[in-house]
N, C-alpha and C positions, 0 to 999 in steps of 0.2 A: 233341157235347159239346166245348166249350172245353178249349183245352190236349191234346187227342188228337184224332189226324185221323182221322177214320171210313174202314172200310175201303172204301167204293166214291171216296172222294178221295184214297184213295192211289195205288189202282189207275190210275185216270183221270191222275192224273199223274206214277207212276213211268216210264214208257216214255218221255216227254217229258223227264223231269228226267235219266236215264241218258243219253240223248242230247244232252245239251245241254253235261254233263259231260262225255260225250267226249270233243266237238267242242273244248273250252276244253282239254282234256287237250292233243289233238294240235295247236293252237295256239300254245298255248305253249313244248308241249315241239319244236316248228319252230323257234320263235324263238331259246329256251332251249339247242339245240343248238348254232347258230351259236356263241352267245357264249361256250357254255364251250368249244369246241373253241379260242377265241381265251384262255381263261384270265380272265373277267372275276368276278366276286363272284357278280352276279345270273348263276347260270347256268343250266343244263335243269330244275334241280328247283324254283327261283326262281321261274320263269318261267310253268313249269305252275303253281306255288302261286299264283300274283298271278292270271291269268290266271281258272282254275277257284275262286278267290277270289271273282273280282266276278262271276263268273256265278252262283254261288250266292247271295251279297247281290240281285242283281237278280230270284232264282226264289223267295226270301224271300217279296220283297213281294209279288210275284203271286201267292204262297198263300197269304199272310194275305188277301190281298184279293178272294181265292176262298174261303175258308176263312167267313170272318166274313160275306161276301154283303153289306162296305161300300163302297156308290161312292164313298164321300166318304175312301178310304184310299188314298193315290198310292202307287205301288210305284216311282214315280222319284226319291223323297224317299230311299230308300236309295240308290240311282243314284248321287245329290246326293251323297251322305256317302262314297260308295268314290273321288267324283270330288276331292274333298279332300283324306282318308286317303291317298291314291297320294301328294299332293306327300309327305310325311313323306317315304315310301320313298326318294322321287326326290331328296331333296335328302340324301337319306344317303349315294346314292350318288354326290355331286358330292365330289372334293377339291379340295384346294389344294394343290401343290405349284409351292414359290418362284415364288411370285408369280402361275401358271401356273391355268388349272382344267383340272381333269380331270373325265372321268366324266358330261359332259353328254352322251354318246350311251345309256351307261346308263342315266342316267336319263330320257330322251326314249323306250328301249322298253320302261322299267317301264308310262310314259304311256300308250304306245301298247295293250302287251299289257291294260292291266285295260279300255280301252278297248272293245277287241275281247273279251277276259270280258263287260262289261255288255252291248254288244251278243247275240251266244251266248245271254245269261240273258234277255234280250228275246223271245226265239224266234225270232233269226233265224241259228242257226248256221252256213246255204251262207253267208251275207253277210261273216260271221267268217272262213271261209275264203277267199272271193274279195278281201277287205282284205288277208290276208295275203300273195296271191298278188300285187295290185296294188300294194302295198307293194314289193314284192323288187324288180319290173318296173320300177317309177316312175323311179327316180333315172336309169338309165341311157338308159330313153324321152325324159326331159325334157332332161339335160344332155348326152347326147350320148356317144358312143366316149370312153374316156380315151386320153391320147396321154403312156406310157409313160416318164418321164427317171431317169437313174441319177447318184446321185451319194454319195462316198465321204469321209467324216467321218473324224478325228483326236481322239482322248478321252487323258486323263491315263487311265493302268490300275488301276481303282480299284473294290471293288464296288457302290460308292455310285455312282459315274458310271452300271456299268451297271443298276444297283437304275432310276433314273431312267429310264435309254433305255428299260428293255424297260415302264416305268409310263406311256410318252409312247406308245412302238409299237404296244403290246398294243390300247390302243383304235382302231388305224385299221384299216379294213376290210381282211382279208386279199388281197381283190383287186384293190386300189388298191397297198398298202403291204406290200412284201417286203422280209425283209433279213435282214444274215447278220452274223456278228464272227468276227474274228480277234485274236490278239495279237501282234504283231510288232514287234522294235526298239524296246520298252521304251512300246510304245503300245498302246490299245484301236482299232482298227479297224473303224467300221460303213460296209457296204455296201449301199445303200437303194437299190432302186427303187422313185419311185412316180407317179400322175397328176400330170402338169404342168400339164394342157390345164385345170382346174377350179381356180381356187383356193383353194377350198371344201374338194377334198383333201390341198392341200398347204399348210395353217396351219400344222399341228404342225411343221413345218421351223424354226419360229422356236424354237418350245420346243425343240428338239432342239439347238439351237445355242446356249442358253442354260444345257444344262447342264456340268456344270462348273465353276461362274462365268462361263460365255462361254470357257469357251478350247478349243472345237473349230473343227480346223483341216480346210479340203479337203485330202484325199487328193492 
């Protein structure tokens, strides 16, 4: 009967579809964790939603296309449409600040997670999980040890200066990018360390030096 799945098609594929769900669960909520621990918008509950989103869009088409018993109905034609809808997300979470973008790490693991969702909804969930583990690995396999430098900023003491700093900090990796404030002698004080050896990690140096109007001075 059209419009109600018959109980031997449900059966056949609730055990597959609960698991698939899972897997996008703990997925996301992996990724999801990192970034709210860093304080980011998209965080643990984001992340499992986007994530357990596109797995569902991609388990859609494959029971319609179970369902109806049509070859001629592609279940990647939804695929196509999650791969889309994600820019929206991603480009919400890009800003602007003076002159500066923010927010393209967010939005590169909104990318990433619905990514790893469509796959999952493909039925291939170990493969969802080995991305994500290859993912964590990668950067440091490819570029190498970071090689640690400290250096110590002067801010007018203002809560818009530090509104900025911690809008510039928040997004760098916490194990790249440490740092601490003080206020002293009528000044804001940040104390940064982070990877020198990549430059890759250490862009945000210019924006940091920019806020202000430019007038942070070395320690």
């Amino acid at each position: 009967m059209h419009g109600m799945e018959s109980s031997g098609l449900l059966l056949q594929a609730l055990p597959g579809f609960l698991l698939r769900v899972a897997f996008a669960a703990l997925c996301g909520g992996a990724i999801g964790l990192e970034r709210e621990r860093r304080g980011k918008p998209a965080g643990f509950r984001t992340n499992i939603l986007i994530c357990v989103g596109a797995t569902l869009y991609m388990v859609v088409g494959e029971l319609m296309a179970t369902a109806r018993g049509a070859a001629s109905l592609d279940p990647t034609r939804i695929a196509a449409q999650v791969v889309s809808g994600i820019g929206f997300l991603g480009a919400g979470a890009i800003l602007h600040s003076r002159g500066a973008v923010v927010g393209l790490t967010s939005a590169a693991t909104i990318w990433v997670v619905a990514a790893i969702g469509l796959l999952i909804g493909a039925g291939f969930p170990v493969l969802g999980l080995l991305t994500l583990e290859f993912l964590q690995a990668f950067e440091m396999r490819i570029l190498g040890r970071c090689r640690m430098g400290k250096l110590d900023l002067d801010f007018e003491p203002s809560g818009r200066a530090r509104a900025e700093l911690m809008l510039v900090l928040s997004e760098q990796h916490p194990g790249i990018c440490r740092y601490s404030f003080d206020e002293r002698d009528g000044r804001l004080h940040l104390h940064l360390s982070y990877c020198e050896s990549h430059p890759a990690h250490h862009r945000f140096l210019a924006e940091l030096l920019a806020v202000g109007d430019g007038g942070a001075k070395p320690s």
